[in-house]
DSSP file (Angstrom, degrees, kcal/mol; ACC not computed):
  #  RESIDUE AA STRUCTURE BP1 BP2  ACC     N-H-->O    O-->H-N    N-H-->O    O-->H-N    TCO  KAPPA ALPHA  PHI   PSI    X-CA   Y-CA   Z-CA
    1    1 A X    >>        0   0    0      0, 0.0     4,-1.5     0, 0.0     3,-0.7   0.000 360.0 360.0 360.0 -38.2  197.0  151.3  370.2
    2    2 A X  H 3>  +     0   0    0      1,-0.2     4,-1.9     2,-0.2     5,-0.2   0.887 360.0  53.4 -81.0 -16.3  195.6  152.1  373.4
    3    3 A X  H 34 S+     0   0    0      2,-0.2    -1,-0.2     3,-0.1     4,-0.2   0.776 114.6  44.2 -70.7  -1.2  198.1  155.2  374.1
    4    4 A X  H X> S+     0   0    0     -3,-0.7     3,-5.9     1,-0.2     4,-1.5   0.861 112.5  52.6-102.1 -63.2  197.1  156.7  370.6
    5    5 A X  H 3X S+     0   0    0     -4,-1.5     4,-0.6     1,-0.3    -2,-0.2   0.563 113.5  45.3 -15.0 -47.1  193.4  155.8  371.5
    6    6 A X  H 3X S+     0   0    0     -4,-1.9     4,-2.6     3,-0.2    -1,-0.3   0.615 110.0  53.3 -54.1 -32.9  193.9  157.7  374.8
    7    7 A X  H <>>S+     0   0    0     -3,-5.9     5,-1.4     1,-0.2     4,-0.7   0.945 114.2  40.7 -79.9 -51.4  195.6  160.6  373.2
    8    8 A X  H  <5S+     0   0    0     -4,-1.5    -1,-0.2     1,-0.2    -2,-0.2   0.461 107.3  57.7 -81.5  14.1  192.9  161.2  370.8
    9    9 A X  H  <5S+     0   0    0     -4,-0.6    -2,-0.2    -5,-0.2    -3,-0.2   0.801 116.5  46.4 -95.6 -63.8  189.9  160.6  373.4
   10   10 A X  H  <5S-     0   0    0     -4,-2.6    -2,-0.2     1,-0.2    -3,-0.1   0.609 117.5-110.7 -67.6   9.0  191.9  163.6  375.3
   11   11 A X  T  <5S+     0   0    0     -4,-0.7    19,-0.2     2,-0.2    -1,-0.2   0.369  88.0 112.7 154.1 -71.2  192.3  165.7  372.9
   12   12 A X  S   <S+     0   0    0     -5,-1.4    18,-2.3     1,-0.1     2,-0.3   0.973  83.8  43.5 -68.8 -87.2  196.1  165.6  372.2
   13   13 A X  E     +A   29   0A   0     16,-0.3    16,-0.2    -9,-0.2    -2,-0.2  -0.431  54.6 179.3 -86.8 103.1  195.8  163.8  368.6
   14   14 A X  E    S+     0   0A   0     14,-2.0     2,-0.2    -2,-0.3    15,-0.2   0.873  78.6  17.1 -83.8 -19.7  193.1  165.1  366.2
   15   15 A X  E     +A   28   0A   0     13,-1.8    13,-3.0     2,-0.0     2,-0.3  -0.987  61.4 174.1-143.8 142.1  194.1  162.5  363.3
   16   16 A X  E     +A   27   0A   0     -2,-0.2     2,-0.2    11,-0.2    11,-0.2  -0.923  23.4 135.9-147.2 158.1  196.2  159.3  363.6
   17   17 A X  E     -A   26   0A   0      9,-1.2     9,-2.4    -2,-0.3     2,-0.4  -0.801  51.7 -98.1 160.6 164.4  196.6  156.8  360.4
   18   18 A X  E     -A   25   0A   0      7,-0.2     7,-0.3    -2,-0.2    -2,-0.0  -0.686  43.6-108.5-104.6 120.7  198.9  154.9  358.4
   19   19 A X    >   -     0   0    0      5,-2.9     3,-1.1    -2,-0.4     5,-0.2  -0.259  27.5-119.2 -43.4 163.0  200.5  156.4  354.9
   20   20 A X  T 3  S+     0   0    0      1,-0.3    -1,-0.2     2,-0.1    -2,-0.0   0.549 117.9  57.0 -97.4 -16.7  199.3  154.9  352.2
   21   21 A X  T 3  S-     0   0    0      0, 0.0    -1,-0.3     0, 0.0    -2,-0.1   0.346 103.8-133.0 -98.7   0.7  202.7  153.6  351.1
   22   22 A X  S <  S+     0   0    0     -3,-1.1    -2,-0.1     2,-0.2     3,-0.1   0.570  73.9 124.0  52.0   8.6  202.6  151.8  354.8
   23   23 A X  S    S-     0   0    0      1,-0.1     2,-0.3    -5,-0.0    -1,-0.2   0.248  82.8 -41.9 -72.9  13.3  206.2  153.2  355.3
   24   24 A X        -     0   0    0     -5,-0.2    -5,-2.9     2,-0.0     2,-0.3  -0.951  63.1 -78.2 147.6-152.8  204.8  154.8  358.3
   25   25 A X  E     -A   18   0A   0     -2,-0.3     2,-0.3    -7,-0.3    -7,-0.2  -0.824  27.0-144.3-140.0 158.5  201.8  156.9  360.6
   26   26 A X  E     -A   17   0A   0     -9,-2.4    -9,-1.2    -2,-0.3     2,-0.3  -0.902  10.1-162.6-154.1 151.1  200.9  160.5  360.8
   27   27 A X  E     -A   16   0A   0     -2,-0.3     2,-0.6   -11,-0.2   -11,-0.2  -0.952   3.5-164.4-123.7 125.8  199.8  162.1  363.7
   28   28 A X  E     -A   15   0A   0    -13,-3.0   -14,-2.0    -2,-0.3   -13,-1.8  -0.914   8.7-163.2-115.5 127.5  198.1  165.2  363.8
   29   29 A X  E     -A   13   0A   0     -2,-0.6   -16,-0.3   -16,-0.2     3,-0.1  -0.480  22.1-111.1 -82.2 158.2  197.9  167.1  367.2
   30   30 A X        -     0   0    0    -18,-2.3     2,-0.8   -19,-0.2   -16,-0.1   0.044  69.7 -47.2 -45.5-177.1  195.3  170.1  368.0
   31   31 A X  S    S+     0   0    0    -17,-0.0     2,-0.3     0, 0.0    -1,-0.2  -0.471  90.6 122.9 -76.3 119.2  196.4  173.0  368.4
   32   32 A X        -     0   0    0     -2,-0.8    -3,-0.1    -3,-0.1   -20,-0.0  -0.992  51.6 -68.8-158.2 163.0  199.7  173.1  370.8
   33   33 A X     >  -     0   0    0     -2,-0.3     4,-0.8     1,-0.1    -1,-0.1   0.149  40.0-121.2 -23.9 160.1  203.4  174.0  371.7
   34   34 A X  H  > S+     0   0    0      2,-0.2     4,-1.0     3,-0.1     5,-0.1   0.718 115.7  56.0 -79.5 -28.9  205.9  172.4  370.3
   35   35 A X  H >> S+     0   0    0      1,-0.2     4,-2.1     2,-0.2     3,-1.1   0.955 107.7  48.0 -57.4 -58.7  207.0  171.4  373.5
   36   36 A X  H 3> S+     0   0    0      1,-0.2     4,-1.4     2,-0.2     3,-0.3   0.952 102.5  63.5 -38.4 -51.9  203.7  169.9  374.1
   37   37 A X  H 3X S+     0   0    0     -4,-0.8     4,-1.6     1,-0.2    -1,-0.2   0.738 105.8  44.1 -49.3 -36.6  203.9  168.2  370.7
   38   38 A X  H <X S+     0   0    0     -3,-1.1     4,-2.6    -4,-1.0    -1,-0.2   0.732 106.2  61.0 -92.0 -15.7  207.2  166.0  371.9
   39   39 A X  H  X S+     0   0    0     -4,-2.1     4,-1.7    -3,-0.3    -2,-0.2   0.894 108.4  44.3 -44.3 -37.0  205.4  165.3  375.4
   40   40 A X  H >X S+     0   0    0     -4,-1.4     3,-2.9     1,-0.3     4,-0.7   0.955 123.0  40.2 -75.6 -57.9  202.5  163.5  373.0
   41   41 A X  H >< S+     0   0    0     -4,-1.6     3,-0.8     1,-0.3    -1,-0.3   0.770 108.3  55.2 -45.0 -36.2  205.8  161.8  371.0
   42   42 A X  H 3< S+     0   0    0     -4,-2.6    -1,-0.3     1,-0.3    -2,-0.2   0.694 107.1  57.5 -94.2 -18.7  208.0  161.0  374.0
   43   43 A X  H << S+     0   0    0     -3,-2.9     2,-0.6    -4,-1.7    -1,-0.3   0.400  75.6 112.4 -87.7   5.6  204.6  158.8  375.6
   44   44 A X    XX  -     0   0    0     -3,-0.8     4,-1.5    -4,-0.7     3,-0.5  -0.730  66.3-146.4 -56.9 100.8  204.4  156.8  372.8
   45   45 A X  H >> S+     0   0    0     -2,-0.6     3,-0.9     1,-0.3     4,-0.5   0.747  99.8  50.5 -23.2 -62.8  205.4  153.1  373.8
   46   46 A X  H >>>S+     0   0    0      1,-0.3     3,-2.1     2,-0.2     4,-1.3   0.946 113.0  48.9 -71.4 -38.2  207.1  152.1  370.6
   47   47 A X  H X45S+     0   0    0     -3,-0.5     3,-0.8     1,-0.3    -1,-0.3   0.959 111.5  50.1 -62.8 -32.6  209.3  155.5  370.9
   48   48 A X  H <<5S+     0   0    0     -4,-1.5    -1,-0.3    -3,-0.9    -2,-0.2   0.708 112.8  41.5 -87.5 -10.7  210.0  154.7  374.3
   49   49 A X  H <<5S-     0   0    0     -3,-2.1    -1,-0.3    -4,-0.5    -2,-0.2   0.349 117.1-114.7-117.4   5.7  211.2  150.9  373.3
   50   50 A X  T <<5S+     0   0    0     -4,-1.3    -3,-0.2    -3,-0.8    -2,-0.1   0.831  82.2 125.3  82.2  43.6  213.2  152.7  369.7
   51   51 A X      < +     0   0    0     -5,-1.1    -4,-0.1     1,-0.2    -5,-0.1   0.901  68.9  23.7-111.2 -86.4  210.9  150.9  367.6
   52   52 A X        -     0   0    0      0, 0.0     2,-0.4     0, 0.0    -1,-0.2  -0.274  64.5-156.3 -87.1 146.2  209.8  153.9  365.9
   53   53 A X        -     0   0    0     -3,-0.1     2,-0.3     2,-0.0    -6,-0.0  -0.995  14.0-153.8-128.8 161.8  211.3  157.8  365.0
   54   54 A X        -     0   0    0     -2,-0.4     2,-0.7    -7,-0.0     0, 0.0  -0.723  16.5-150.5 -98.7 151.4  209.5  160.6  364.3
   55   55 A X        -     0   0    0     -2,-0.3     2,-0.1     2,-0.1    -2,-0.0  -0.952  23.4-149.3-132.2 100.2  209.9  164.0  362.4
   56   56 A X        -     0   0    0     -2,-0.7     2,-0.2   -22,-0.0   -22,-0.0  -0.410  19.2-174.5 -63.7 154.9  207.8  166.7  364.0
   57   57 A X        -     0   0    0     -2,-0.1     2,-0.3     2,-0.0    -2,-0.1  -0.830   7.5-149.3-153.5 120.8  206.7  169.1  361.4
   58   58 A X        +     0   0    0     -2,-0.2     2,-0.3     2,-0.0   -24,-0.0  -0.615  15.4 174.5-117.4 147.8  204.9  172.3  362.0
   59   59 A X        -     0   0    0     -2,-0.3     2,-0.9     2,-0.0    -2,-0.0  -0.996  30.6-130.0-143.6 133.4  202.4  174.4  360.1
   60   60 A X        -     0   0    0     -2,-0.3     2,-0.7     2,-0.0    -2,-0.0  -0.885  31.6-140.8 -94.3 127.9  200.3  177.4  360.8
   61   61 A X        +     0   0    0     -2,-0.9     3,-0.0     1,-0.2    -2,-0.0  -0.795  24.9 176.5 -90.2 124.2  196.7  176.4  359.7
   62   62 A X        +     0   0    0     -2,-0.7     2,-0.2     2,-0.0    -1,-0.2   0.425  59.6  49.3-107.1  -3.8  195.7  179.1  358.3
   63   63 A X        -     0   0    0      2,-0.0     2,-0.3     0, 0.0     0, 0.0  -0.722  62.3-161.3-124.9 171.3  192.0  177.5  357.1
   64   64 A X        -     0   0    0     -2,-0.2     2,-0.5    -3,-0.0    -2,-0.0  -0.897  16.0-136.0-159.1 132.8  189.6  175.6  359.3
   65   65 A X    >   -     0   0    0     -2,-0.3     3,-1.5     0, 0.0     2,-0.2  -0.839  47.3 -96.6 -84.4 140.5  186.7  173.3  358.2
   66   66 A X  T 3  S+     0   0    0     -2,-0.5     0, 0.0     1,-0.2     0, 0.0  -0.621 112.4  29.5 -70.8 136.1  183.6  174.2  360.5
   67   67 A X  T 3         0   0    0     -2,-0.2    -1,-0.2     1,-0.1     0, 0.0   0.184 360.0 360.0 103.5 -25.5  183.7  171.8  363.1
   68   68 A X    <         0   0    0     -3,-1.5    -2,-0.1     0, 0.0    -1,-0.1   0.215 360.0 360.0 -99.2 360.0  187.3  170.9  363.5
């Protein structure tokens, strides 16, 4: 908890939360590399102890709320 707390006090992670089916988490980064994007993934404790995997997935946002 505190490395996703960390990520999104710098930055990194603009939304973090649990599916609704609890089968799992979504992370949404700012705007970045992809490369960047497995940096955020590859400091996650539980990825580093194989407790979790991930499927990056990429989008151009092509709308914006004001403010975000």
């Amino acid at each position: 908890m505190a490395w996703r707390k960390d990520e999104v006090e710098a930055g990194r992670i603009a939304l973090a939360g649990r599916q609704e089916s609890e089968r799992g988490g979504v992370l949404i980064t700012g705007d970045m590399s992809a490369e960047d994007a497995q940096r955020i993934i590859d400091r996650d404790p539980y990825q580093q102890a194989g407790l979790v995997a991930y499927e990056r997935v990429g989008f151009n946002a092509a709308f914006r709320a004001p403010g975000l």
